[in-house]
Phi, psi and omega in degrees: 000014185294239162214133212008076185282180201323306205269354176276332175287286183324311171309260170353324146296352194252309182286339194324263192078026196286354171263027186284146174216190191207118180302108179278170178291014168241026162063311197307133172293152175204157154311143179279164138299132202256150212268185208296323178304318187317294203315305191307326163293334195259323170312307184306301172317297212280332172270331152312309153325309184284355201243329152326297213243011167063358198264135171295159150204172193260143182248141186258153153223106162261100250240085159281025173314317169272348172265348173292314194301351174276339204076066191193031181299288189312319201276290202264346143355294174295324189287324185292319176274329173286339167334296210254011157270333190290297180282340179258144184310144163319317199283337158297168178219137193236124170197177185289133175262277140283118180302124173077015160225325181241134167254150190235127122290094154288129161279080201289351220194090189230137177313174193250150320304122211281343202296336210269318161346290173003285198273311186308310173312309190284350190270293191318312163316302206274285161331325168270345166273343196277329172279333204247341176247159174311134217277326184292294195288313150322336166274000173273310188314138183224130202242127181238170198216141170220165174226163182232149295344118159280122164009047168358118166267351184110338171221316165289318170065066156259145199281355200158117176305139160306336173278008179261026182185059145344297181313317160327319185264308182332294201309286166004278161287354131296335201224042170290319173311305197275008170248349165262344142316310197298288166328276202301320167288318170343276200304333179269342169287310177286357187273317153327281222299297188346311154319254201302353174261013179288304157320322183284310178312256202318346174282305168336287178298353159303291181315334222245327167294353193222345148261324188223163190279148179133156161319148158270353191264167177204112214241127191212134161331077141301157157287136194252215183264123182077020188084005166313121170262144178245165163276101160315157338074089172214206224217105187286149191222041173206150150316158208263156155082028174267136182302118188248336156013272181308319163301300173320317191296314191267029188262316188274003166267311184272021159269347188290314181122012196291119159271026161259021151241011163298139149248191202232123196275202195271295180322329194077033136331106136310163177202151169267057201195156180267138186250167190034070209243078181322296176325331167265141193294199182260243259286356199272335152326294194281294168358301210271339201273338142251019194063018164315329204261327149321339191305324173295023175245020149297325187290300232274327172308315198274338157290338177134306191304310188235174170255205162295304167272173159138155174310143164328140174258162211238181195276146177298359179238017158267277212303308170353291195272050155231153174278175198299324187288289195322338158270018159309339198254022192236339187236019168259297218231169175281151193288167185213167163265344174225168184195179174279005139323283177296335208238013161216062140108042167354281199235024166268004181252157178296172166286302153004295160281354183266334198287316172320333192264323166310308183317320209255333153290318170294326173283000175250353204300158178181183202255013180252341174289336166320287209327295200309312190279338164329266194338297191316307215292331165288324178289328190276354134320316185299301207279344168079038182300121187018065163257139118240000000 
């Protein structure tokens, strides 16, 4: 199930071919237009880049939809592509984003700030169409601008406009079958477990009612699958009316990679995690030190929001602070409550190494890799391998 795995990237690399060229009726060479797989391939390349190399670029859309639906494809198609060969850089890529209704131009090299870009690009375009087609025909084309990396706004903190990562719904709709499998397991397992944890859940919350004032449930905004935020669900292990200040600081040393805030647990362990944490109560310690205070996110499994498995889902001012690679682990699958995270040295690890292992699950995912980290997740529950 992965998502654009090793042999679907060759095939796409074999069709790319961005240096393919073409003679016009007017003797000048030009890049051919790359048919839908290339572009997409070369869309994929050009955000790996960006994420490499910090430098933004733009993605253009034209939306020729309406002009097919006139019948009138054959006649302004060509004209609209020689357009946007007449004005655009070598350095640009020009292809179909869906064959025979959207064409796409990477803006491979865009100055810092990329956002400002946006509207001249998008003036120059829209102006060169306007010159070169019937004016009633140039208004069916509809031209959007996106830019990768997008602009963190800071508070939903979404990993990414969907139209910058075209392959998702490919996937999706190849692999609908193994996701409504996933889903069916979701729902009935976690509906199972609720049933049989129901007691225990109420003695927690009893126990959680009777040392410190406050709900026993506790609900906080998270990021989901594709930047959705849902109500999180866990069970409080903290004093009520608390300052998150102190954190939000250190969440943003640790997505930096800064290593002077590993601390050192009772074993001499590092840990990424703030230890000793005046905000948690004496029951939210032991809560936390088995993943106890997670069980109420069965409920959140069981509505839809999250899976079993699945990457951690993370705080809207965590997702702020990521570089651009960090939010992959944010746009196929759903946040889970255990992962290959939890069940390999959980908060003895960098952030770095946790988003990998999210990566390396979503590209492996499946209901027997479900099953196996399910199976794991209880000893590393048991024994609290780097919980705090």
């Amino acid at each position: 199930m992965g998502i654009l795995n090793k042999p679907t990237l060759e095939r796409l690399s074999g069709a790319s071919a961005r240096a393919a060229s073409e003679k016009d009726t007017e003797g000048w060479t030009r890049k051919a237009m790359l048919p839908e797989e290339a572009l997409l391939r070369e869309l994929f390349q050009e955000r790996r880049r960006s994420e490499r190399s910090n430098r933004p670029f733009l993605l253009m859309l034209l939306d020729c939809t309406k002009i097919f639906q006139l019948g009138q494809s054959g006649e302004i198609i060509p004209q609209v592509e020689a357009t946007l060969q007449s004005v655009i850089r070598d350095t640009d890529i020009v292809g179909w984003y869906q064959n025979g209704s959207v064409i796409a131009v990477l803006f491979t090299e865009v100055s810092d700030p990329p956002i400002e870009a946006v509207e001249p690009v998008s003036a120059k375009i829209t102006a060169a169409l306007r010159n070169k087609l019937a004016a009633d025909i140039s208004e069916q084309v509809e031209v959007k601008v996106y830019v990768f990396p997008e602009p963190s706004n800071g508070s939903l903190g979404r990993p990414g406009d969907t139209n910058l990562y075209p392959e998702l719904s490919i996937y999706k709709r190849k692999s609908r079958a193994a996701l409504v499998i996933k889903r069916s397991f979701d729902a009935a397992g976690s509906a199972l477990a609720l049933i049989l944890l129901f007691p225990f859940m109420a003695l927690i919350a009893l126990a959680i009612k009777m040392t410190s004032n406050g709900p026993a449930l506790f609900g906080q905004n998270r990021v989901g699958e594709g930047g959705t935020l849902f109500r999180f669900l866990k069970f409080r292990s903290m004093y009520v009316n608390n300052d998150d200040r102190g954190h939000q600081a250190y969440v943003e040393k640790l997505i930096a990679g800064e290593s002077s805030i590993a601390q050192v647990d009772a074993s001499g362990h590092s840990v990424f995690k703030i230890t000793n944490d005046p905000r948690i109560t004496s029951v939210g310690r032991i809560l936390r030190r088995f993943s106890l205070d997670e069980l109420p996110q069965l409920i959140n499994v069981l509505m839809g929001d999250m899976s079993l498995v699945g990457p951690r889902p993370p705080l809207p001012y965590e997702v702020a602070n990521y570089q651009p690679w960090h939010c992959r682990r944010l746009l196929l699958t759903k946040p889970g409550i255990t992962g290959l995270w939890q069940v390999n040295g959980r908060c003895r690890l960098t952030f770095n190494e946790m988003v990998r292992l999210d990566l390396k699950y979503i590209n492996n995912i499946s209901l027997l890799s479900d099953i196996d980290i399910l199976l794991r997740t209880p000893s590393a529950v048991l024994f609290g391998d780097g919980a705090h």
